[in-house]
C-alpha positions in Angstrom: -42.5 -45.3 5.9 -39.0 -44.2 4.6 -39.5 -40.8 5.6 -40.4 -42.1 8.8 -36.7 -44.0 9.1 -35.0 -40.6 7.8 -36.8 -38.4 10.3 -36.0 -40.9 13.2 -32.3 -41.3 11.9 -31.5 -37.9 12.2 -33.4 -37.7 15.2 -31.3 -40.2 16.6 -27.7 -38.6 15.1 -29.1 -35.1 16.8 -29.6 -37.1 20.1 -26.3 -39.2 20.1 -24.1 -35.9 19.7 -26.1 -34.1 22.1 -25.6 -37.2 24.1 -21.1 -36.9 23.8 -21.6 -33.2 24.1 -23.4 -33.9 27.4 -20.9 -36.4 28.9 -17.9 -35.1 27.5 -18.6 -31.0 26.9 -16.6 -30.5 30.9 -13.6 -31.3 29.5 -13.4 -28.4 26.6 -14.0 -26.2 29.8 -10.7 -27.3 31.4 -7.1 -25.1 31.7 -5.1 -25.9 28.4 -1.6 -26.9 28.2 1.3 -24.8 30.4 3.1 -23.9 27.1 2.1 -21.5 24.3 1.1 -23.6 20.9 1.0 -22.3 17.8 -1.5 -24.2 15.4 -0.9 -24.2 11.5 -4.5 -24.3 10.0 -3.5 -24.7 6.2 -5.9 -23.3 3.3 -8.9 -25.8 2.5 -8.3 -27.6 5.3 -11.8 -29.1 6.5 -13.1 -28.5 10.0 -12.3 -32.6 11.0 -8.2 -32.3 9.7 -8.3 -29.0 12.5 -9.3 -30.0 15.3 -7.6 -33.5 15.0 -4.3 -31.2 14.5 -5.0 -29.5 17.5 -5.9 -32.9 19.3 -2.2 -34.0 18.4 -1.3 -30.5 20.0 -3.4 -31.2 23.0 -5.1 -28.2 22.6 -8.7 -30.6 22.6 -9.0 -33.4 24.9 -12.0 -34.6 23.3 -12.8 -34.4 19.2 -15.6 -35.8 20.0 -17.2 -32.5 22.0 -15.0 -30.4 20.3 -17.1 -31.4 17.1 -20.7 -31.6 19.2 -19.6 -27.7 20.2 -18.6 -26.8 16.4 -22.4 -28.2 15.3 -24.6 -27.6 18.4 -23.2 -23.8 19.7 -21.0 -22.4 15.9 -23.8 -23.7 13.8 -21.0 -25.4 12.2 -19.6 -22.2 10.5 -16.4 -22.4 8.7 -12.7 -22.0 11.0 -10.6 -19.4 9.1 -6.7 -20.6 7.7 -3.9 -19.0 9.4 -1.7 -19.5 12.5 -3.3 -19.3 15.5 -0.7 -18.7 18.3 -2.8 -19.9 21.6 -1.6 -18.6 24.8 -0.4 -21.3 28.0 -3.5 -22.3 29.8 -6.5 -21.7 26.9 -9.2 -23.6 27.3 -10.5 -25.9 24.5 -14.0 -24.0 24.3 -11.5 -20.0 23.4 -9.3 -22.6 21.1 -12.9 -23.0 19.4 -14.2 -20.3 19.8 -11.2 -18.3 17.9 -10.9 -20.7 15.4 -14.4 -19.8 14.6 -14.3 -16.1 15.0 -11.4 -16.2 12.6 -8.4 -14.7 15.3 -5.4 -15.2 13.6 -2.1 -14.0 13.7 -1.7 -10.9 11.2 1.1 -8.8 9.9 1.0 -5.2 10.0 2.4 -3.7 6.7 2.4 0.3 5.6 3.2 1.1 2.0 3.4 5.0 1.7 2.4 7.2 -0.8 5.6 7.4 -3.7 5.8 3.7 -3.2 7.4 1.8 -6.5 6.3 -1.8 -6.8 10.0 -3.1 -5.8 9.6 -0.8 -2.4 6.2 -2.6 -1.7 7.8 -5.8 -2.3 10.9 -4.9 -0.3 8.0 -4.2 2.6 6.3 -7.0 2.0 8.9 -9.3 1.6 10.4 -7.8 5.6 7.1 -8.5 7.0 6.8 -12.3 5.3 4.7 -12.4 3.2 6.7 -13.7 -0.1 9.5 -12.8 -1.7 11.3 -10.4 -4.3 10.7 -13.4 -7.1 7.4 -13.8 -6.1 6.7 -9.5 -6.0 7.9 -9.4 -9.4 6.1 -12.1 -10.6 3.0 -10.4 -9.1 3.5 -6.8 -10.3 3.4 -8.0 -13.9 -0.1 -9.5 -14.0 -2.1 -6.6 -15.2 -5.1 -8.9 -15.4 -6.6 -7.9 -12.7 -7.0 -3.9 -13.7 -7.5 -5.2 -17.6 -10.9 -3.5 -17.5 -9.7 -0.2 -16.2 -6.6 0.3 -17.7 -5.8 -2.3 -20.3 -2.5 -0.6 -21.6 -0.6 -0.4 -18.4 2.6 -2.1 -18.2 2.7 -3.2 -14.9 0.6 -2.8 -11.6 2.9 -0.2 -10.8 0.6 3.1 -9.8 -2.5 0.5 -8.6 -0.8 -0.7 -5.4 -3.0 1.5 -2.8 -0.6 3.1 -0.2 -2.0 2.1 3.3 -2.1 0.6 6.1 -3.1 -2.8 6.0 -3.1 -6.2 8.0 -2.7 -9.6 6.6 -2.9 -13.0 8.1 0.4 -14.8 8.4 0.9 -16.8 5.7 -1.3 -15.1 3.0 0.3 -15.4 -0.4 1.7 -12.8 -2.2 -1.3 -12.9 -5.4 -3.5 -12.2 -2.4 -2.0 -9.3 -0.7 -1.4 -7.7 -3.8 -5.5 -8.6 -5.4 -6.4 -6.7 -1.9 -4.1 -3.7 -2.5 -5.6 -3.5 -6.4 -8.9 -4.0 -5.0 -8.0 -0.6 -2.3 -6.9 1.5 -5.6 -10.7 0.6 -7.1 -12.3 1.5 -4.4 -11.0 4.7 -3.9 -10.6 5.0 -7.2 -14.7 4.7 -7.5 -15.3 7.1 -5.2 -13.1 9.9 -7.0 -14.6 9.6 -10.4 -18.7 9.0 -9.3 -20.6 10.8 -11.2 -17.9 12.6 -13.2 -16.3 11.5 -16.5 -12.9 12.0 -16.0 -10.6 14.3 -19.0 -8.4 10.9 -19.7 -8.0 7.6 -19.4 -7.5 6.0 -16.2 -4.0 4.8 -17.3 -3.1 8.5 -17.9 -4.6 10.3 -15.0 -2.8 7.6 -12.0 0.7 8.5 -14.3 -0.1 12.2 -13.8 -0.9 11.4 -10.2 2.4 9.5 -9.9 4.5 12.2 -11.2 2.6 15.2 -8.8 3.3 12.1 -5.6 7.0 12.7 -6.6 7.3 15.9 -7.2 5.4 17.7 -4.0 4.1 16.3 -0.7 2.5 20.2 0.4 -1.5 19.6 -0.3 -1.8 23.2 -1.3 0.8 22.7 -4.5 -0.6 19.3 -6.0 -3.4 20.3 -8.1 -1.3 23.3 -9.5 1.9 21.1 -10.3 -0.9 19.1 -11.7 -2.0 21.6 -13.8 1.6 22.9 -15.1 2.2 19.2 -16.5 -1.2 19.6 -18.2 -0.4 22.8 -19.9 3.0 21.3 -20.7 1.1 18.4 -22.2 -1.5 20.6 -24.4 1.1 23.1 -25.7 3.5 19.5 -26.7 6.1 20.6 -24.6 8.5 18.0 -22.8 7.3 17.4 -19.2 11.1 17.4 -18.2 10.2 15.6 -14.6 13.1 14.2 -13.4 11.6 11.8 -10.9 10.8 9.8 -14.2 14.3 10.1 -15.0 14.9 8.5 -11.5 12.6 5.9 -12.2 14.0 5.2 -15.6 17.6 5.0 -14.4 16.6 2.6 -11.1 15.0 0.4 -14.2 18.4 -0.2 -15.7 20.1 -0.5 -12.8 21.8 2.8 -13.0 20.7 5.2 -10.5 23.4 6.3 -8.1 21.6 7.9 -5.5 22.4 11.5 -7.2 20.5 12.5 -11.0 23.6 14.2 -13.3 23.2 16.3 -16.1 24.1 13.4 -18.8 21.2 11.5 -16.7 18.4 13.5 -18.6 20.1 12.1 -22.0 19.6 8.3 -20.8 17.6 6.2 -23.6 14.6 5.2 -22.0 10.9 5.6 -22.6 10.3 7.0 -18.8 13.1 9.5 -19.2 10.3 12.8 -20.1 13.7 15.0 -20.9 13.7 12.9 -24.3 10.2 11.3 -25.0 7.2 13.7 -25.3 3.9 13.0 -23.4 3.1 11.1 -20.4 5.3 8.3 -19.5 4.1 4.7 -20.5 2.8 4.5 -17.0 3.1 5.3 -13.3 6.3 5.6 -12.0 5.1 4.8 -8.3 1.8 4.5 -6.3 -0.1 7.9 -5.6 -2.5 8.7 -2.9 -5.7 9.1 -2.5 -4.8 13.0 -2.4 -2.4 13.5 -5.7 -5.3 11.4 -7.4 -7.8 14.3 -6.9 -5.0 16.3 -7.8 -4.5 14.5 -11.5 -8.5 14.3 -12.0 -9.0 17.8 -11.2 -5.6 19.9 -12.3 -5.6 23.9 -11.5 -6.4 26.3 -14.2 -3.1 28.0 -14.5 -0.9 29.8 -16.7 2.7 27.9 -15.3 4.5 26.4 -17.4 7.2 26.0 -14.9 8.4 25.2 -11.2 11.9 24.8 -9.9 12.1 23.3 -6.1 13.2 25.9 -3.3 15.3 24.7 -0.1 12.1 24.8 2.2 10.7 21.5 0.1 8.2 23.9 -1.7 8.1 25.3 -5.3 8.4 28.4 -7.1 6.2 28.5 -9.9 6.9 30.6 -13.2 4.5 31.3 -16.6 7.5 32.0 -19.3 10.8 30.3 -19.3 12.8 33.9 -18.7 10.4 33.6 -15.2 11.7 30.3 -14.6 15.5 31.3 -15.0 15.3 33.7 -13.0 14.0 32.1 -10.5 16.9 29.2 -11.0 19.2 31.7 -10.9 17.5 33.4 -7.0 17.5 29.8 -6.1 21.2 29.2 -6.5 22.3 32.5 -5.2 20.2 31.8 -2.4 22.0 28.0 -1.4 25.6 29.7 -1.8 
């Protein structure tokens, strides 16, 4: 008997919104206000507290079928967070049907390869999405590459550079969890099936260094391989972009690296600290990645930029003085 009563309750809740969806479902078909609305759908907000916001907005002339809609034609799937900017004239059933298929307003934001984790704030911060506080506060939970590389100091080097597109209002901790989550993906797909020569930590700092030195693809893995020659024989790496980086860390970077620059005490400056710096000094790409995990056998030991944005490479220091010395010549 008492299944009886459930089976003809719900038979008779089925029936009484089928019923309003019936009498009332014209009106989701009718023109929309004359003005474009913009509809706040915070996070966690349930499906009742939206469509009651956009009622206020009179977006939805009737709740009522607005809900019969949501259960009888969505299968009462969940309505996305975001703004929604609706257009003059939308009728209630698009209103529903976007706030179902998720069609929120979304920010475009490009961080390029050579990125440091203050430029990708800086973008971010233009496009909305937080602020420089907030960045910082962000780029110093390594938690979330722990297992990959627990030593790193920061998340600087494991901030993908892409394109990618956010919903307005998406926090900071989430646009930056979906950047880390890009760098493991690609990430995975370099290393399958390969053990890699060194750590993770160790090969995206290589990377960073060959991202800042050289943008030609045909000179990555070789610049690659002349830092890891310098690194086997215990020779300073003497890059300067990690003299750069050092000198933006302390606020002292003019715009111009001086000679008394490569003396600066810091544990990024590779003039005066053998090895690898303690970590990336910006984000690489997928290319001077490949670059790090796969350097060219090579007997350089040396490069010295030339005016066309390429480099001349060099085996013995006398090589590499001359070359500085062409070089020169050449730009007076």
């Amino acid at each position: 008997m008492r299944r009886r009563l459930l089976i003809v309750s719900a038979v008779a809740t089925f029936v009484a919104v089928a019923a309003a969806a019936a009498l009332s479902g014209w009106t989701l078909l009718r023109p929309g206000p004359d003005r474009e609305v913009v509809l706040e759908v915070p996070e966690g907000a349930s499906v009742g507290e939206v469509l009651a916001a956009a009622g206020r907005s009179d977006l939805l002339p009737s709740v009522l079928a607005a809900r019969a809609w949501w259960r009888l034609v969505a299968g009462g799937r969940p309505i996305r967070w975001g703004r929604y900017t609706v257009p003059p004239g939308t009728r209630p059933v698009d209103l529903l049907r976007r706030l179902v298929g998720g069609v929120v307003d979304q920010i475009t934001v490009t961080v390029i390869e050579g990125s440091t984790v203050e430029d990708v704030g800086d973008r971010m911060t233009a496009a909305g999405i937080g602020d420089a506080q907030a960045w910082r506060t962000v780029a110093a939970n390594t938690s979330w590459i722990a297992d990959l590389a627990p030593r790193a100091p920061s998340l600087e080097g494991f901030l993908f550079p892409d394109t990618y597109r956010f919903a307005v209002g998406t926090p900071p901790s989430t646009a930056a969890h979906h950047l880390v989550d890009h760098f493991r993906t690609v990430w995975s797909e370099l290393v399958s099936g390969e053990r890699p020569w060194a750590s993770a930590l160790e090969i995206v700092t290589l990377a960073s260094l060959v991202e800042a030195e050289t943008n030609l693809p045909e000179e990555r893995s070789r610049i690659a391989g002349v830092f890891v020659n310098r690194l086997r024989r215990g020779m300073l790496l003497q890059c300067d972009p990690t003299v750069v980086y050092a000198l933006r860390r302390l606020g002292r970077w003019t715009g111009r690296l001086r000679h008394v620059d490569l003396e600066v005490d810091h544990p990024y400056n590779t003039y005066r600290f053998p090895g690898l710096p303690p970590g990336p000094i910006n984000s690489p790409g997928r290319a001077a990645l490949q670059a790090a995990l796969h350097p060219m056998a090579t007997e350089d030991l040396y490069f010295v930029a030339r005016p066309d944005g390429g480099h001349t490479f060099s085996r013995t220091l006398r090589e590499h003085n001359l070359a500085v010395v062409r070089l020169r010549r050449a730009a007076r």
